[in-house]
C-alpha positions in Angstrom: 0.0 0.0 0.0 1.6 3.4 -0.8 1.9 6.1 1.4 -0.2 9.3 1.1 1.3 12.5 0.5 0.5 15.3 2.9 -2.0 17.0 0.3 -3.7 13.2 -0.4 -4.0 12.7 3.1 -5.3 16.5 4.3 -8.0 15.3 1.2 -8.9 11.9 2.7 -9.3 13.3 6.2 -11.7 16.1 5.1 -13.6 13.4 2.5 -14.1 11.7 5.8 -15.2 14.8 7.7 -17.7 15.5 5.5 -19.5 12.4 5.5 -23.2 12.0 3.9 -25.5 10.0 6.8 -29.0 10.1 5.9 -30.7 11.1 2.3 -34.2 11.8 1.8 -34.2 10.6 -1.9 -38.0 10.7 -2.0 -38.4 14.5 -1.5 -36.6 15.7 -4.4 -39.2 13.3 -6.3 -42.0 14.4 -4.5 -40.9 18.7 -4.6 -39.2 21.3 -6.8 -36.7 21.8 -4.5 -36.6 25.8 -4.7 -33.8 26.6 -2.0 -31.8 25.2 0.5 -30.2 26.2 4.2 -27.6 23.8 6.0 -28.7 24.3 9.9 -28.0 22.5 12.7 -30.3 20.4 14.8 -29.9 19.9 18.7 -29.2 16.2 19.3 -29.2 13.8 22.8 -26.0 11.5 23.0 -28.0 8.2 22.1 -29.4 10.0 19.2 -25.5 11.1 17.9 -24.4 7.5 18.3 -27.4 6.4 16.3 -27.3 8.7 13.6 -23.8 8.2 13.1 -24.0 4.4 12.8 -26.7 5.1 10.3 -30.1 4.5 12.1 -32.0 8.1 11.0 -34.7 7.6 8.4 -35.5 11.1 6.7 -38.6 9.9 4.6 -41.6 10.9 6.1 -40.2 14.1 8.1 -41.1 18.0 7.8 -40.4 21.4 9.1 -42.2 23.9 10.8 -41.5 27.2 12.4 -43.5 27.7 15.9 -42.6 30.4 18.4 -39.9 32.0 16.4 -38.3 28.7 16.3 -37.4 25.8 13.8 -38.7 22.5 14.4 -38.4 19.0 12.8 -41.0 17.1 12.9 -41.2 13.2 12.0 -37.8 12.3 11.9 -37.3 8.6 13.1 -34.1 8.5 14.6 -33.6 4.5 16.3 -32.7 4.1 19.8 -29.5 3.5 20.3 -28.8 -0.3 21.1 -25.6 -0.4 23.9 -28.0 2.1 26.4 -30.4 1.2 28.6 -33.8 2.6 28.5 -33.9 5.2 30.7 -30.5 6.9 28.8 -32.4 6.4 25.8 -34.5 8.9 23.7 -38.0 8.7 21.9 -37.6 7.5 18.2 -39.9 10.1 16.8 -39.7 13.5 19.2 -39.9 16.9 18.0 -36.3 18.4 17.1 -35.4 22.3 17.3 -33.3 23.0 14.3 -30.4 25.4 14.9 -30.4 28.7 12.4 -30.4 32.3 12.3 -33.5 34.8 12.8 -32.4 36.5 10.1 -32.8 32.7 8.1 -36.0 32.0 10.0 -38.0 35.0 8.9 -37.1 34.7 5.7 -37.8 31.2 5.7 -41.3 32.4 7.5 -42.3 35.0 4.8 -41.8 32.3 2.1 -43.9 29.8 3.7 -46.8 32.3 4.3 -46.6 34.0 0.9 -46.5 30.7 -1.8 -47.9 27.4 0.3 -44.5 26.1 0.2 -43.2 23.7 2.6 -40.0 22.7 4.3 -38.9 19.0 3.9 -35.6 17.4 5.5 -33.2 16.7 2.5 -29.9 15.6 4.3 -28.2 14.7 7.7 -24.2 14.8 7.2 -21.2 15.3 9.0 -19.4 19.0 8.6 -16.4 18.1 10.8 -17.7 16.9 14.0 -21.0 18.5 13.7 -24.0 16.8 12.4 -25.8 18.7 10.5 -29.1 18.9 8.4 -30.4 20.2 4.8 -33.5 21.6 4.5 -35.3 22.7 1.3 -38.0 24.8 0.2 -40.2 22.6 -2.0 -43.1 23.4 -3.7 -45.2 20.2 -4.2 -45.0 18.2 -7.6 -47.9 17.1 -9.7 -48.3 13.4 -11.0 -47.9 15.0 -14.6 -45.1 17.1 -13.2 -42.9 13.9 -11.9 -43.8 12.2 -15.1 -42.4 15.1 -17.1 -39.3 15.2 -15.4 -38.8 11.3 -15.6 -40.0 11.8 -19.5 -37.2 14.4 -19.8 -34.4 12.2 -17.5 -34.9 8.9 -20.2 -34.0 11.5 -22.7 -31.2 12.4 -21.4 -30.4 9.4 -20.5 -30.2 8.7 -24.5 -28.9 11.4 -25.8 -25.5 11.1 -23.3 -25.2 7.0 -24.6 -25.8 8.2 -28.3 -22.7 11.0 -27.8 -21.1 8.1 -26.1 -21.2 6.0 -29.1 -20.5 8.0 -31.3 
């Protein structure tokens, strides 16, 4: 096996620190995804070691602002199996999500102006923070999806035919 240079190895290290752990495939299907903000989300211990051996399921979860605040809603998040059940958290508890007023209200006016929602995109490691993607997604008709699958096949044909060629 060789032996990394320093720049390979400052490369693999923050590969490694950035680290994809959850992905809500479904919700770019389901929404336009219009914009996205990169928050935080305020975690218990069992719930870090979970999520970080992969036990988080995005799927079904949402976003909603109460009080001023963020919240994440529906987010199933597994107990953690080496704690006992007292230590351990519930599966599917309300989260407060970690961002900036000035992010909030904006987020806020959006909302109340075009019937958009906030869906759960991502959970992923920036260093030694988990953190989570949220999008702004307008909802996606059944002729809508089947447009954009339409238009993917396409593609899809037209990059093998260059290919050949």
């Amino acid at each position: 096996m060789a032996k990394l240079t320093g720049k390979q190895a400052r490369a693999a290290k923050r590969a490694a620190a950035n680290k994809l752990l959850a992905d809500n495939r479904l919700a770019k299907h389901q929404y336009e995804i219009l914009e996205t903000l990169e928050t935080g989300i305020e975690l218990l211990g069992t719930e870090v070691k979970s999520i970080r051996s992969g036990q988080a399921n995005l799927r079904d979860g949402f976003c909603l602002i109460r009080k001023g605040e963020l919240q994440l809603h529906n987010v199933h998040i597994s107990p953690h199996r080496h704690a006992g059940n007292y230590f351990n958290h519930d599966p599917l508890r309300t989260r407060k999500l970690l961002a900036h007023r000035k992010e909030i209200d904006k987020l806020k006016g959006k909302l109340e102006k075009k019937g958009l929602t906030l869906v759960p995109l991502n959970l992923h490691l920036k260093g030694s923070w988990i953190k989570l993607t949220i999008g702004l997604g307008k909802g996606r008709k059944l002729h809508d999806k089947r447009h954009e699958e339409k238009q993917k096949q396409v593609n899809r044909e037209v990059k093998s035919a260059l290919s050949n060629y």
